[in-house]
TORKOL-4160 file (C-alpha; in steps of 0.2 Angstrom, whole numbers, padded with zeros to 4 digits, m for minus):
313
<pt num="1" X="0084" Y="m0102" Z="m0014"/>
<pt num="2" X="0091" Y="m0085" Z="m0009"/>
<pt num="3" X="0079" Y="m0071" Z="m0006"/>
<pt num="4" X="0087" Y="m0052" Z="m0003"/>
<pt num="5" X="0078" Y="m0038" Z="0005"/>
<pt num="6" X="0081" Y="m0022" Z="m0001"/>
<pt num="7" X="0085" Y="m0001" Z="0007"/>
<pt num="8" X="0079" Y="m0007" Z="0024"/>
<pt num="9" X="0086" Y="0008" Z="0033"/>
<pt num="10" X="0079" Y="0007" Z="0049"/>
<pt num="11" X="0084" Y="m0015" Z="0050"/>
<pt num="12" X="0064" Y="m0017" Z="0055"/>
<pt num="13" X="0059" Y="m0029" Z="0040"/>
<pt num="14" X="0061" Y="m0044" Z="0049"/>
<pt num="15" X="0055" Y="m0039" Z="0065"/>
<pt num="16" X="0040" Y="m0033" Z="0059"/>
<pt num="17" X="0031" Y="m0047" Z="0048"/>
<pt num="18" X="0034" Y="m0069" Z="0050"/>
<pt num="19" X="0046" Y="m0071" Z="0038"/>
<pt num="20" X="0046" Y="m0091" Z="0046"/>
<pt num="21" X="0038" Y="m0097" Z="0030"/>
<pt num="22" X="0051" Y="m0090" Z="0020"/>
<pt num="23" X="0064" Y="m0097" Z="0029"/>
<pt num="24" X="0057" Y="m0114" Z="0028"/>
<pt num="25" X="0065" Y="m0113" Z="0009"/>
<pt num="26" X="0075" Y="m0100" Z="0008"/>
<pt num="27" X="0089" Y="m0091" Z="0013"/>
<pt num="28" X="0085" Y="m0073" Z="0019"/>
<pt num="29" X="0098" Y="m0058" Z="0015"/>
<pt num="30" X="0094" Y="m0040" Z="0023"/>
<pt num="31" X="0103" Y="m0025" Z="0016"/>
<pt num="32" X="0101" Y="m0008" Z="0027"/>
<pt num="33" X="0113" Y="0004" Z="0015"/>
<pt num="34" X="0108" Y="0009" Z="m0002"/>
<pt num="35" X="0117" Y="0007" Z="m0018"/>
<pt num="36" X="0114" Y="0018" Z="m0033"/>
<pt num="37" X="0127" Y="0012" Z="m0048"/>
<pt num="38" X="0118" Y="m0001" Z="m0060"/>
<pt num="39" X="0133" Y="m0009" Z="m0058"/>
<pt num="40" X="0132" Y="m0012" Z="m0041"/>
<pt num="41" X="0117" Y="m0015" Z="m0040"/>
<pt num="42" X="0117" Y="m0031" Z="m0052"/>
<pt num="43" X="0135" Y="m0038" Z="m0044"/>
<pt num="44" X="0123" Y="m0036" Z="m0027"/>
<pt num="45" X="0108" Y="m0044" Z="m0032"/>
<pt num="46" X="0116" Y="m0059" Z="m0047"/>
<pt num="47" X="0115" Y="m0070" Z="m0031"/>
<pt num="48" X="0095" Y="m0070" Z="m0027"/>
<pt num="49" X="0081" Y="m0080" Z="m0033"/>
<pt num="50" X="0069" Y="m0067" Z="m0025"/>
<pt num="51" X="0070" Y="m0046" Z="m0021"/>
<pt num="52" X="0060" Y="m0036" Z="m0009"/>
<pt num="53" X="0058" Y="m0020" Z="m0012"/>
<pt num="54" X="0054" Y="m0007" Z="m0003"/>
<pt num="55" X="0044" Y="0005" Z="m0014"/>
<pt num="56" X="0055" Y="0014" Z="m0028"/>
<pt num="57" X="0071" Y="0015" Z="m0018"/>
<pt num="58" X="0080" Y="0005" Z="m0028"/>
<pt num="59" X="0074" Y="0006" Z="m0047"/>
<pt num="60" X="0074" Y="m0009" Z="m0059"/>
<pt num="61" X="0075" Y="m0007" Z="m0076"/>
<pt num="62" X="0078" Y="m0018" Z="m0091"/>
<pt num="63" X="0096" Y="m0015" Z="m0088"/>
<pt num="64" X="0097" Y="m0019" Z="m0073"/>
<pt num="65" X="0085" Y="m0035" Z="m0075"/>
<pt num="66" X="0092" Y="m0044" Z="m0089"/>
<pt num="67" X="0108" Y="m0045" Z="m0080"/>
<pt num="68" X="0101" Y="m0056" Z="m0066"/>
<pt num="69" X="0096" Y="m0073" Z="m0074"/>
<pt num="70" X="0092" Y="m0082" Z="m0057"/>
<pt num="71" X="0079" Y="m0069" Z="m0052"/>
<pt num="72" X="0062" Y="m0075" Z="m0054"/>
<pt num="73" X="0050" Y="m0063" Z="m0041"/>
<pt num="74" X="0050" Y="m0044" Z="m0037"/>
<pt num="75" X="0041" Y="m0043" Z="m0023"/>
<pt num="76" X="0036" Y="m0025" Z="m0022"/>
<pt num="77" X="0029" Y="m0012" Z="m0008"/>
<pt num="78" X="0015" Y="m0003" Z="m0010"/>
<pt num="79" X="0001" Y="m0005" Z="m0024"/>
<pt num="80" X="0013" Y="m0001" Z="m0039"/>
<pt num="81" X="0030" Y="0004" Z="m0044"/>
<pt num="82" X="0033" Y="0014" Z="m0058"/>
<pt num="83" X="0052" Y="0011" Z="m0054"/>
<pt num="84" X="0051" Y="m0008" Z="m0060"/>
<pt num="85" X="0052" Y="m0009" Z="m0079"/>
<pt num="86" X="0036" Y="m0022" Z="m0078"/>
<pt num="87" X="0036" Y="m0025" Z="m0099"/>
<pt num="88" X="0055" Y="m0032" Z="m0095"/>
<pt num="89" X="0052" Y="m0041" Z="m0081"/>
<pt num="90" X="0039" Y="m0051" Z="m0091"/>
<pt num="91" X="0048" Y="m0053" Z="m0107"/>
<pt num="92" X="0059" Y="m0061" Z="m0093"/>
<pt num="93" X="0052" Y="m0073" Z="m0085"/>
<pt num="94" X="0051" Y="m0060" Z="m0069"/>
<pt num="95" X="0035" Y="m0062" Z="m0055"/>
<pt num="96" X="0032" Y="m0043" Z="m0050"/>
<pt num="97" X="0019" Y="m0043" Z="m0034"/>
<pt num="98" X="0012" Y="m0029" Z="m0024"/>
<pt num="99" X="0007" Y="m0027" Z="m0008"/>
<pt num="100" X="m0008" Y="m0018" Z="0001"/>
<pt num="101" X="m0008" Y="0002" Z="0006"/>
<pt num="102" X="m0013" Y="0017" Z="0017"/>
<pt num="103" X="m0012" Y="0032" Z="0012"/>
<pt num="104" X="m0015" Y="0040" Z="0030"/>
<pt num="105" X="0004" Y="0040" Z="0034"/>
<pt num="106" X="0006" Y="0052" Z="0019"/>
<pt num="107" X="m0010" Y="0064" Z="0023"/>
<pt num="108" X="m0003" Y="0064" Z="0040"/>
<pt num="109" X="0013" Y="0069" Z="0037"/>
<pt num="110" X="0008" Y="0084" Z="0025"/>
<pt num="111" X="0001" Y="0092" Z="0038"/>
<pt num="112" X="0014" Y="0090" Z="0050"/>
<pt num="113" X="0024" Y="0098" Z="0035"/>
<pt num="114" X="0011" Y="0109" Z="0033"/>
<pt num="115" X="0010" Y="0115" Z="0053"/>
<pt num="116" X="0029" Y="0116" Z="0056"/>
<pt num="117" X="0032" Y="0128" Z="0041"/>
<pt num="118" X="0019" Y="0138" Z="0044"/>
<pt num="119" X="0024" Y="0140" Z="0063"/>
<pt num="120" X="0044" Y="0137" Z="0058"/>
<pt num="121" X="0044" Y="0122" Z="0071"/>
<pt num="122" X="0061" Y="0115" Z="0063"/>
<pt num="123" X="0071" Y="0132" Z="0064"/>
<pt num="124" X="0062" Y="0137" Z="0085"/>
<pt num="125" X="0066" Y="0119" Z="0089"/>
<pt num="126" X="0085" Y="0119" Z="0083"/>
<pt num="127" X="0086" Y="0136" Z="0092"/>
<pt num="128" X="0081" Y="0131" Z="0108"/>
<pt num="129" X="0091" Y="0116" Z="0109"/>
<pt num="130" X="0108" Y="0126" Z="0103"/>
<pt num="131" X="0104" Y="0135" Z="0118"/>
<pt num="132" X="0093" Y="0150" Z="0110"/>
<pt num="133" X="0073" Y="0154" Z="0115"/>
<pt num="134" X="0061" Y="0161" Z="0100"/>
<pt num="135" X="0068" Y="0168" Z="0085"/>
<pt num="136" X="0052" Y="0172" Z="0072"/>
<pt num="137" X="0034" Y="0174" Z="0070"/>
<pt num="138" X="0022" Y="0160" Z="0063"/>
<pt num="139" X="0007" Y="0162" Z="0052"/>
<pt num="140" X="m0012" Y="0155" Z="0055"/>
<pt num="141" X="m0021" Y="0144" Z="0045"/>
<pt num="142" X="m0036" Y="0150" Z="0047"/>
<pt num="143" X="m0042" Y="0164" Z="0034"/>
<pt num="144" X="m0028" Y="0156" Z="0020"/>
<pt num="145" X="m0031" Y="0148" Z="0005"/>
<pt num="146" X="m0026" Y="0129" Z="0005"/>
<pt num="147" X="m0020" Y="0125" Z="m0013"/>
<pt num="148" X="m0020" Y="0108" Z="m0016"/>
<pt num="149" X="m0015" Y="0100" Z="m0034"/>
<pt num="150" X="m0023" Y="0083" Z="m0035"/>
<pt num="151" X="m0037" Y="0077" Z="m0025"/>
<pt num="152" X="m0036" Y="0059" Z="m0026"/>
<pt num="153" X="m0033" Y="0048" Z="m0010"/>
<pt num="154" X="m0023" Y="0058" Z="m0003"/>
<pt num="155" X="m0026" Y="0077" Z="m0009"/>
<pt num="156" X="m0044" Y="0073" Z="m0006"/>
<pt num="157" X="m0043" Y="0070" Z="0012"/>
<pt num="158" X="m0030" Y="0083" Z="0015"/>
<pt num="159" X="m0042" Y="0095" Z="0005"/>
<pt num="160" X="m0054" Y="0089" Z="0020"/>
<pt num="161" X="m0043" Y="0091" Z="0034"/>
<pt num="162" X="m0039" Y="0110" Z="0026"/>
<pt num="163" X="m0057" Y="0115" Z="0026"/>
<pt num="164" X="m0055" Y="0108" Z="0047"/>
<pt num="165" X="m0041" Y="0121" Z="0052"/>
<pt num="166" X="m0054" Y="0136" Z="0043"/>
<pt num="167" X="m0044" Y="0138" Z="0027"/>
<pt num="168" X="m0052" Y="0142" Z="0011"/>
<pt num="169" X="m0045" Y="0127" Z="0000"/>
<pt num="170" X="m0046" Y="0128" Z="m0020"/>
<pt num="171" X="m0037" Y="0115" Z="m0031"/>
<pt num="172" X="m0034" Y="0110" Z="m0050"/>
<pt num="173" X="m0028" Y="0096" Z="m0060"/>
<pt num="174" X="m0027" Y="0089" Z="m0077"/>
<pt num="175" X="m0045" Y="0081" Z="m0075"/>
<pt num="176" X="m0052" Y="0088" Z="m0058"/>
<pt num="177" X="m0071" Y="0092" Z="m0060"/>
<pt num="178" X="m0081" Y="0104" Z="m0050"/>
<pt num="179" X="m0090" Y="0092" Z="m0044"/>
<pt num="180" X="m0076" Y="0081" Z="m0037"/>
<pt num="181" X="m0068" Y="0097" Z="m0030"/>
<pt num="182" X="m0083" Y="0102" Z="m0023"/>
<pt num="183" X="m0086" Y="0084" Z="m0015"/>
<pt num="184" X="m0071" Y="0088" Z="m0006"/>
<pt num="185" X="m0075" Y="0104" Z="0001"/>
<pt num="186" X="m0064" Y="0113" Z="m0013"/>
<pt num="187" X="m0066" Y="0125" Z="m0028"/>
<pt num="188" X="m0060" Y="0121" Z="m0046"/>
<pt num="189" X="m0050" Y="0133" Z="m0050"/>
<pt num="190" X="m0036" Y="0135" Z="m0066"/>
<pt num="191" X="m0017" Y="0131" Z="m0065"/>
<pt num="192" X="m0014" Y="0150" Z="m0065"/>
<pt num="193" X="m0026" Y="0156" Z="m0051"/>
<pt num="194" X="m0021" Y="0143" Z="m0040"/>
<pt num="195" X="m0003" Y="0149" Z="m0039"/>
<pt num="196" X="m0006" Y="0166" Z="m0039"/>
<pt num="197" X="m0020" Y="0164" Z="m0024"/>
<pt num="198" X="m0015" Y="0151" Z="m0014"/>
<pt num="199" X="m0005" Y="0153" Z="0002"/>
<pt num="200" X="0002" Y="0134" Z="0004"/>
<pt num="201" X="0002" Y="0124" Z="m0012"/>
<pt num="202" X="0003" Y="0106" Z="m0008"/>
<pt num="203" X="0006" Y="0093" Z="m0021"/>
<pt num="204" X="m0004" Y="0077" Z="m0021"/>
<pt num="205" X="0000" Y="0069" Z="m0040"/>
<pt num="206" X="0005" Y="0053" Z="m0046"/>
<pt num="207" X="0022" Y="0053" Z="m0056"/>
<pt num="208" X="0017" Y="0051" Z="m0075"/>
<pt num="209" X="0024" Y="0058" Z="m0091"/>
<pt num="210" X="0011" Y="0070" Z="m0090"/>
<pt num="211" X="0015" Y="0075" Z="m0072"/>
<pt num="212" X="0034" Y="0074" Z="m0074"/>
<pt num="213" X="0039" Y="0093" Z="m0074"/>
<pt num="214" X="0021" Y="0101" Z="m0070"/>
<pt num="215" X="0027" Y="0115" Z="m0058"/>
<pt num="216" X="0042" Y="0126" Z="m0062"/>
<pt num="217" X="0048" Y="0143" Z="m0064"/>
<pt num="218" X="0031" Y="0151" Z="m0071"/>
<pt num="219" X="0023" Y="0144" Z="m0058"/>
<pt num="220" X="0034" Y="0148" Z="m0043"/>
<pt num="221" X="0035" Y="0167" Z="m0051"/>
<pt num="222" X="0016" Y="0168" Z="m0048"/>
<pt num="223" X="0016" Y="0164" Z="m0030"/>
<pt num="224" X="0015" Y="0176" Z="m0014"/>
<pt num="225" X="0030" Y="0180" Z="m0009"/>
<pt num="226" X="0024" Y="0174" Z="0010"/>
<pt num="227" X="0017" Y="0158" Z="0002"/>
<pt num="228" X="0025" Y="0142" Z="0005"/>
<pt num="229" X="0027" Y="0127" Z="m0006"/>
<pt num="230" X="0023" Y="0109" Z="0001"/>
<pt num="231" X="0030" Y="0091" Z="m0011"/>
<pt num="232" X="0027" Y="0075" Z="m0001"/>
<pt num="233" X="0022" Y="0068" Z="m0017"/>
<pt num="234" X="0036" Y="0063" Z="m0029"/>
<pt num="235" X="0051" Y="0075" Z="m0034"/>
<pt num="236" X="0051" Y="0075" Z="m0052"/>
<pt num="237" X="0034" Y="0081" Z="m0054"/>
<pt num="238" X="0043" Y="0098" Z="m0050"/>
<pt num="239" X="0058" Y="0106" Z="m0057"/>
<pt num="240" X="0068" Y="0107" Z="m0043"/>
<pt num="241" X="0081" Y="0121" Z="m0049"/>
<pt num="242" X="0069" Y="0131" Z="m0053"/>
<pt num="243" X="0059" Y="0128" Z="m0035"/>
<pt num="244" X="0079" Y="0132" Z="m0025"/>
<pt num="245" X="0081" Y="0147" Z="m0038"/>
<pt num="246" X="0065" Y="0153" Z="m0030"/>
<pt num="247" X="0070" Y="0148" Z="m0013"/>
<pt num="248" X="0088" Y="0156" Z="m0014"/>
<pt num="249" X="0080" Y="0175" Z="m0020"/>
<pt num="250" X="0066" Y="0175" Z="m0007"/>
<pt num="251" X="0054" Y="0175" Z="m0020"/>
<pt num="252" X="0042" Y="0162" Z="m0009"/>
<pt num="253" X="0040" Y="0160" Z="0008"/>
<pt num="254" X="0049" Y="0143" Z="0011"/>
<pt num="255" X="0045" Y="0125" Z="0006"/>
<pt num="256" X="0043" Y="0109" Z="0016"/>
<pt num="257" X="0047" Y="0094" Z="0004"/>
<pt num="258" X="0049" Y="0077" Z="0007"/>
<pt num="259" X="0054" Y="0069" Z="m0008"/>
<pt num="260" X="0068" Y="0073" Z="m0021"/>
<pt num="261" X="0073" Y="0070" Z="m0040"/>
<pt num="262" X="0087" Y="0061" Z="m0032"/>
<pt num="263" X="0086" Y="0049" Z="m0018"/>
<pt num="264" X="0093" Y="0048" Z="m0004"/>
<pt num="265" X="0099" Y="0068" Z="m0005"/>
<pt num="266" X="0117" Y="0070" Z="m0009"/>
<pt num="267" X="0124" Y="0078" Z="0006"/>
<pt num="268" X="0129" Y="0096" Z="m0004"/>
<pt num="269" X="0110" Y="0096" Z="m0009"/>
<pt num="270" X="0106" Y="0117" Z="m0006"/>
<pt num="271" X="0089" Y="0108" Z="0001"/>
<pt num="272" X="0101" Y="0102" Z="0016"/>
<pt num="273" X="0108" Y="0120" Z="0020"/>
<pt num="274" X="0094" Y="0134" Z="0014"/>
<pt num="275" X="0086" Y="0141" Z="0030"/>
<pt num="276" X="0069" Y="0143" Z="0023"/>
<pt num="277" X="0066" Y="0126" Z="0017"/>
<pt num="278" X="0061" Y="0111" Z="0029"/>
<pt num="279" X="0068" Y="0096" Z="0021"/>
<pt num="280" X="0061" Y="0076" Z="0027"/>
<pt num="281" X="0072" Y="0061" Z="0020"/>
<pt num="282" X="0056" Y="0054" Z="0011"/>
<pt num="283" X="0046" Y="0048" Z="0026"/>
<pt num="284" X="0029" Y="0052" Z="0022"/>
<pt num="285" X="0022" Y="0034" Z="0020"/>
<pt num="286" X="0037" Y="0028" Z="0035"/>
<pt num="287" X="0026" Y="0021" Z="0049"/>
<pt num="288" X="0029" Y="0006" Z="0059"/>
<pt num="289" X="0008" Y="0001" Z="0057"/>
<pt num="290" X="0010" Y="0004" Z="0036"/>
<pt num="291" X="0027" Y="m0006" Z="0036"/>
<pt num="292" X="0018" Y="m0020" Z="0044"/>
<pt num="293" X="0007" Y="m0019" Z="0029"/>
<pt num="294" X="0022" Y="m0020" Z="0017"/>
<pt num="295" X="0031" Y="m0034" Z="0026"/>
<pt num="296" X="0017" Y="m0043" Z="0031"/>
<pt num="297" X="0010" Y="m0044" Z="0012"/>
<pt num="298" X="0027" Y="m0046" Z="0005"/>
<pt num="299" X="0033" Y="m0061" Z="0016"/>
<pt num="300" X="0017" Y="m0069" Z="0012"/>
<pt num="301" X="0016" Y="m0067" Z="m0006"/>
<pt num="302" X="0035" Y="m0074" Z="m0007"/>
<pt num="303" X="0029" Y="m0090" Z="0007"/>
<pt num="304" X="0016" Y="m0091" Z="m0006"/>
<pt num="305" X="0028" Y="m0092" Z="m0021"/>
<pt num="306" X="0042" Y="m0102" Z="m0015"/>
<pt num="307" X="0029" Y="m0116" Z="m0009"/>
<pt num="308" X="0022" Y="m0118" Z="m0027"/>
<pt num="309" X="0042" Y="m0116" Z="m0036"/>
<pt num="310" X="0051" Y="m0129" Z="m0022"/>
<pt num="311" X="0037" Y="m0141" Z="m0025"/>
<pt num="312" X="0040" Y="m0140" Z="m0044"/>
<pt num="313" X="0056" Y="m0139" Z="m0042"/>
């Protein structure tokens, strides 16, 4: 059996879960580079009875799956994966697991977005180590108004964390009630007012065909211009010319994002070069305890599977 594990950047798969089980029957592969042609991607992966994946870094669809007949398990990170065509792995034959989750990682790393816009933490620390000192003025939190759009797992505990810092948070989505907005600390509020009230919109959504597209131009044109835009949610859920449009004319504030219609960032991406944007290469949920998770449950579940598929073999 041959087992590949898949967009490991940082090389810490195997160091961070017992992958001694899997061994016992199988040949491991690790892959630290990330290859985006379908057409690479099948000649890459024809070899392999087994895939780890690592999240949606590498999507899966039926093109891609019918192309690989000794595959027989995706073992996949996280809870789900909308990147996995699930109806074509089962008209194929295809096992498709998941793992356990956290969400703290991505709450966390909101506000660290959050913080370092506000105070412009990336440009002061880029300054001082080019040789410079202070170079701007940052903004409270204290007093604004948190707009957050989606208070599931995640919105609603960075809702609560909002309300912590003194800010006045209000949030909307497709099916938000008052009463859930008001569990966590917030006020329902429309689309409309929340743009045009809110002095950090932070995104908290899960990628849907409802979602895909949500925020655009109307919305960033009803913004304060001293209001900054926060995505470490998923990047198609906003329309991301219309979000550098803003950016480019000063018509917002700035925007801290972390994820990106297209992933990894091509290296002429405006995000990369645009002084008022603080850009993160998709790292909210990147931890070393949530990765443990990941591997951990992934290298169990495939122990799990190759014991039952040897023995019948």
């Amino acid at each position: 059996m041959k087992v590949a594990i898949l967009d490991d950047y940082q090389n810490v798969a195997l160091r961070l879960a017992d992958w001694s089980g899997v061994r016992r029957h199988a040949e491991i592969t690790v892959f630290n580079d990330h290859v985006a042609d379908h057409s690479a991607v099948i000649e890459r992966l024809r070899p392999f009875d087994v895939v780890c994946v690592m999240r949606e870094r590498t999507p899966l669809p039926r093109e891609i799956l019918r192309q690989l007949p000794n595959l027989r398990l995706v073992a996949s990170t996280g809870p789900r994966n909308a990147s996995i065509d699930s109806q074509a792995a089962t008209d194929l034959g295809i096992a498709v697991s998941a793992t356990g989750y956290d969400s703290t990682p991505t709450i966390e790393c909101t506000w660290s977005l959050i913080l370092a816009s506000m105070r412009g933490i990336d440009r002061e620390a880029a300054s001082l180590k080019a040789g410079g000192w202070q170079m701007g003025l940052g903004s409270n939190l204290r007093g604004k108004n948190l707009g957050v759009i989606g208070l599931g797992n995640i919105g609603r505990e960075v809702a609560r964390i909002g309300v912590a810092f003194g800010m006045k948070v209000i949030a909307w989505s497709q099916n938000l009630t008052e009463d859930k907005a008001s569990a966590a600390g917030a006020t329902l509020v429309d689309k409309q007012m929340l743009f045009r009230e809110a002095d950090v919109v932070t995104v908290h959504l899960v990628l849907s065909g409802r979602t895909r597209g949500l925020i655009g131009a109307p919305e960033f044109a009803l913004m304060k211009p001293t209001a900054r835009f926060v995505n470490t949610s998923r990047g198609p859920i906003v329309d991301e010319t219309a979000l550098i449009e803003s950016l480019q004319a000063h018509r917002i504030a700035g925007a801290a994002v972390d994820v990106f219609d297209v992933e990894p960032l091509r290296p002429d991406h405006p995000f990369r070069k645009l002084e008022n944007v603080l850009a993160t290469p998709h790292i909210g949920y990147v931890t070393e305890d949530l990765y443990r998770t990941f591997y951990g449950d992934a290298a169990a579940t495939i122990t799990k599977w190759l014991e039952a598929n040897v023995t019948s073999a």
